[in-house]
mmCIF file of the C-alpha atoms, coordinates in Angstrom:
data_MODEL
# 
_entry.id   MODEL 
# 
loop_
_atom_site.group_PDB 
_atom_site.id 
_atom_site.type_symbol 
_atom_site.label_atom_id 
_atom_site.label_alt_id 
_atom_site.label_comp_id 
_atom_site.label_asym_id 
_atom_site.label_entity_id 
_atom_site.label_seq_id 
_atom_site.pdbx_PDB_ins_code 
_atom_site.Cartn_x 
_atom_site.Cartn_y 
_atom_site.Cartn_z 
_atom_site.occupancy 
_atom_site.B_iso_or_equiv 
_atom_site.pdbx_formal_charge 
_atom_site.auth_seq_id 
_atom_site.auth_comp_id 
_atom_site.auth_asym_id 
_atom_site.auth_atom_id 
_atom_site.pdbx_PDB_model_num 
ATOM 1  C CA . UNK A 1 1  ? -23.825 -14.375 -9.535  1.00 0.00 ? 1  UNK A CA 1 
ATOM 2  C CA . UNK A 1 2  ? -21.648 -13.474 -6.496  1.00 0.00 ? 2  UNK A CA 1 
ATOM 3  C CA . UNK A 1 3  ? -21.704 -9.883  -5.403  1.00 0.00 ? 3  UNK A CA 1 
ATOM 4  C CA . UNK A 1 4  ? -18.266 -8.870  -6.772  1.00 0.00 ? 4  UNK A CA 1 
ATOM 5  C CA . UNK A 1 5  ? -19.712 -9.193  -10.186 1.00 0.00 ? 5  UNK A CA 1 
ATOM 6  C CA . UNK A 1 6  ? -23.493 -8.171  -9.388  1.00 0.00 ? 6  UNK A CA 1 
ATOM 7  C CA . UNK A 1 7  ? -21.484 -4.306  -8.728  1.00 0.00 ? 7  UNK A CA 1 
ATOM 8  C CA . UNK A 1 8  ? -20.646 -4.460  -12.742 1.00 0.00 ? 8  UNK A CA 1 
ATOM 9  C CA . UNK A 1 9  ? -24.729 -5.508  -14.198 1.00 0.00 ? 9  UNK A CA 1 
ATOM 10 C CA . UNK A 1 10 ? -26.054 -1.794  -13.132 1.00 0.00 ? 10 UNK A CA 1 
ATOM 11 C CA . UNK A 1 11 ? -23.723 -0.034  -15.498 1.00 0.00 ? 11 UNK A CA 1 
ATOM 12 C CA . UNK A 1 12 ? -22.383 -3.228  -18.031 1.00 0.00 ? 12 UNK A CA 1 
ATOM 13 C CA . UNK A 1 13 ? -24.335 -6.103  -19.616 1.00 0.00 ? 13 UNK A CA 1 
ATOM 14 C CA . UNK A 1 14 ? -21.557 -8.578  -18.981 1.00 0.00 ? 14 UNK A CA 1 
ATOM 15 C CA . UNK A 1 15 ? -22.724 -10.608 -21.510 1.00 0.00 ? 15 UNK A CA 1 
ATOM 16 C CA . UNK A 1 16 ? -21.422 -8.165  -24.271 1.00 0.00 ? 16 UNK A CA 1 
ATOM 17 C CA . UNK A 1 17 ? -18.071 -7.693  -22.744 1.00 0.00 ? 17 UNK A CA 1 
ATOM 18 C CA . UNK A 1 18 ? -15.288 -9.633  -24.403 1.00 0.00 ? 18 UNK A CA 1 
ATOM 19 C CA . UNK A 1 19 ? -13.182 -11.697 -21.505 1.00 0.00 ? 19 UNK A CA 1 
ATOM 20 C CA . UNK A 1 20 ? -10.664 -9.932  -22.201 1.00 0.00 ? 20 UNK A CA 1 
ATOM 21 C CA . UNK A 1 21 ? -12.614 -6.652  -21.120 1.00 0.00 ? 21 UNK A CA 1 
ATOM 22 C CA . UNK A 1 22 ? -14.150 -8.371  -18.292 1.00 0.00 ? 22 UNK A CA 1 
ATOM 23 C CA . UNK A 1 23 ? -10.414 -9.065  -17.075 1.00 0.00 ? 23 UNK A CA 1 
ATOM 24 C CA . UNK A 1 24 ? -9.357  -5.459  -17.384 1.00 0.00 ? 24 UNK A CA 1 
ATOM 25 C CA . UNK A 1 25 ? -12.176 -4.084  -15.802 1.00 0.00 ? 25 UNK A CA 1 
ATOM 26 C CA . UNK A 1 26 ? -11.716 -6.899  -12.960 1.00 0.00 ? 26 UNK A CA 1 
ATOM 27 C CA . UNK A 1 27 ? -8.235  -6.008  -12.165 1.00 0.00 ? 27 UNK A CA 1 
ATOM 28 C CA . UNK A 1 28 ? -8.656  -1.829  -12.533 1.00 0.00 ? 28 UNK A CA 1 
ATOM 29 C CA . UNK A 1 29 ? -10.740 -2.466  -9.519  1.00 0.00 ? 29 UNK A CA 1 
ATOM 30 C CA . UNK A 1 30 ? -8.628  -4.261  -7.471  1.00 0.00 ? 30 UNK A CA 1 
ATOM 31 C CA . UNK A 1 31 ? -6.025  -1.764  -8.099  1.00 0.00 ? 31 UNK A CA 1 
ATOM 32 C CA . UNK A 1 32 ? -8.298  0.985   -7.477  1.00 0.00 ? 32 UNK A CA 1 
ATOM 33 C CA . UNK A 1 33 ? -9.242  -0.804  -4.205  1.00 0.00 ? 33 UNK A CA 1 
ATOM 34 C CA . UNK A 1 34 ? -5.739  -1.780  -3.376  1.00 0.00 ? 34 UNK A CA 1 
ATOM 35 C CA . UNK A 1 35 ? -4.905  1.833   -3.741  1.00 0.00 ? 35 UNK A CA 1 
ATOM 36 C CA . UNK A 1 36 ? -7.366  3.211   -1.705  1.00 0.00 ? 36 UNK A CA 1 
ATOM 37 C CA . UNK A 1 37 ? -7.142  0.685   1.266   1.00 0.00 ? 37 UNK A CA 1 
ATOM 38 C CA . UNK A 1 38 ? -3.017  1.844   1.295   1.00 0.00 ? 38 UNK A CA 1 
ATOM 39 C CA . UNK A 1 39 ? -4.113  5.375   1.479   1.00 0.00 ? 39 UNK A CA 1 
ATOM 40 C CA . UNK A 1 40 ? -6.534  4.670   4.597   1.00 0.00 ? 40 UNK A CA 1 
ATOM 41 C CA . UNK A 1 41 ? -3.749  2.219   5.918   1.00 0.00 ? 41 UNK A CA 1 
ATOM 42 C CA . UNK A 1 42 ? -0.983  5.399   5.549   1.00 0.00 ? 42 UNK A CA 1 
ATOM 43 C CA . UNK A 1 43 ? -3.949  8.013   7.112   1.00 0.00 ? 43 UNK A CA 1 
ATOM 44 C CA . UNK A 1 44 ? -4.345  5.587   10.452  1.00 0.00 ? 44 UNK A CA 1 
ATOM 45 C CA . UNK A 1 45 ? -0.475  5.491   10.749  1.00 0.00 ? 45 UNK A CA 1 
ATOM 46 C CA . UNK A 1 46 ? -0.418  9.215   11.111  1.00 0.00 ? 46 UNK A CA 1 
ATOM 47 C CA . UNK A 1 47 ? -3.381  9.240   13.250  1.00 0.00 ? 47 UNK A CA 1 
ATOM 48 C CA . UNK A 1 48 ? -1.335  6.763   15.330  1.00 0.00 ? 48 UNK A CA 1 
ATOM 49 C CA . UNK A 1 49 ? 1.880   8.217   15.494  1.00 0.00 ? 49 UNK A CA 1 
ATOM 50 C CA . UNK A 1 50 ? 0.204   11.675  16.523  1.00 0.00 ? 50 UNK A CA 1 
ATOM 51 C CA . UNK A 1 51 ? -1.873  9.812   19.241  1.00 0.00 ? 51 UNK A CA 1 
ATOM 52 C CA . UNK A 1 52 ? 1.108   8.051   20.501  1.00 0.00 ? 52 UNK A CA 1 
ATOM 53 C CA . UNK A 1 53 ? 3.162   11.546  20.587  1.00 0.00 ? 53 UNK A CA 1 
ATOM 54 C CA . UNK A 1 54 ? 0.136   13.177  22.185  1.00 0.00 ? 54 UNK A CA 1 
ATOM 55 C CA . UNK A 1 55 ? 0.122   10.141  24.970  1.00 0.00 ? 55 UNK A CA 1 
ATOM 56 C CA . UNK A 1 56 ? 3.998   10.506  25.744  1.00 0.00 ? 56 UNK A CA 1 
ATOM 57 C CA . UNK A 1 57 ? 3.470   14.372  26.567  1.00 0.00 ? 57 UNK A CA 1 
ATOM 58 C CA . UNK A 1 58 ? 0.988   13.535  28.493  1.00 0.00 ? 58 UNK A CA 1 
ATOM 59 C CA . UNK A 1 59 ? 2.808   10.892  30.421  1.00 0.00 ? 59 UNK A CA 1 
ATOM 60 C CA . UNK A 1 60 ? 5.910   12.962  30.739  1.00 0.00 ? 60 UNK A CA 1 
ATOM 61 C CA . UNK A 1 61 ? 3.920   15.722  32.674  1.00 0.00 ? 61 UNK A CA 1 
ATOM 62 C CA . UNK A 1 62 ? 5.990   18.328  30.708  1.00 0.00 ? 62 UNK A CA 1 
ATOM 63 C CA . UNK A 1 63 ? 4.469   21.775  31.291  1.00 0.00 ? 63 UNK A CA 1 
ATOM 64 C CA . UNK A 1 64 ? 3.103   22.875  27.735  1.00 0.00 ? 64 UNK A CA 1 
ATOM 65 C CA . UNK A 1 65 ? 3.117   26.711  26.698  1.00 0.00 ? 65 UNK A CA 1 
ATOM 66 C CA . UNK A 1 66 ? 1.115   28.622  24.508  1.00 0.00 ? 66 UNK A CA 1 
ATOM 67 C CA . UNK A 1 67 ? 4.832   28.908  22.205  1.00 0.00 ? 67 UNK A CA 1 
ATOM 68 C CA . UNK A 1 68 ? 5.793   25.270  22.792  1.00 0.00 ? 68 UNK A CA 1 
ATOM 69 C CA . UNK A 1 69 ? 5.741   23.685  18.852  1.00 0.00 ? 69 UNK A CA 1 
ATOM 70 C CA . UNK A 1 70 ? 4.790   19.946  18.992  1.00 0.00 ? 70 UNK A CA 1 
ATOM 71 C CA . UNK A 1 71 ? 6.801   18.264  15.817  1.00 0.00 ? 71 UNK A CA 1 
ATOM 72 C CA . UNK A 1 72 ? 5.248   15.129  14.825  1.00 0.00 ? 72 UNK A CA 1 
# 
């Protein structure tokens, strides 16, 4: 048993489940995990772009006031 399917025996006997349940179960996880690795994808970009705007004030030397807004 590979470890995919080991992460189902804790809550499942997969030996009850129809295939047909076993399927559905298999592919609400990859969405679930597709979902949630675009999320964390989406999360870096921001923390990217705001890093690179953050760098190019930096490299510009631009004096920054306590009223200067930063839009990102």
């Amino acid at each position: 048993m590979n470890n995919f399917m080991k992460t189902f025996t804790h809550k499942v006997n997969l030996e009850k489940l129809t295939k047909k349940e076993l399927i559905e179960m298999i592919e609400n996880r990859k969405r679930n995990e597709d979902s949630y690795i675009g999320k964390k994808i989406a999360s870096l970009q921001g923390q990217l772009r705001f890093a690179e705007k953050i760098i190019s004030l930096l490299i510009s030397k631009k004096p920054l006031h306590v009223t200067d807004t930063l839009r990102f």
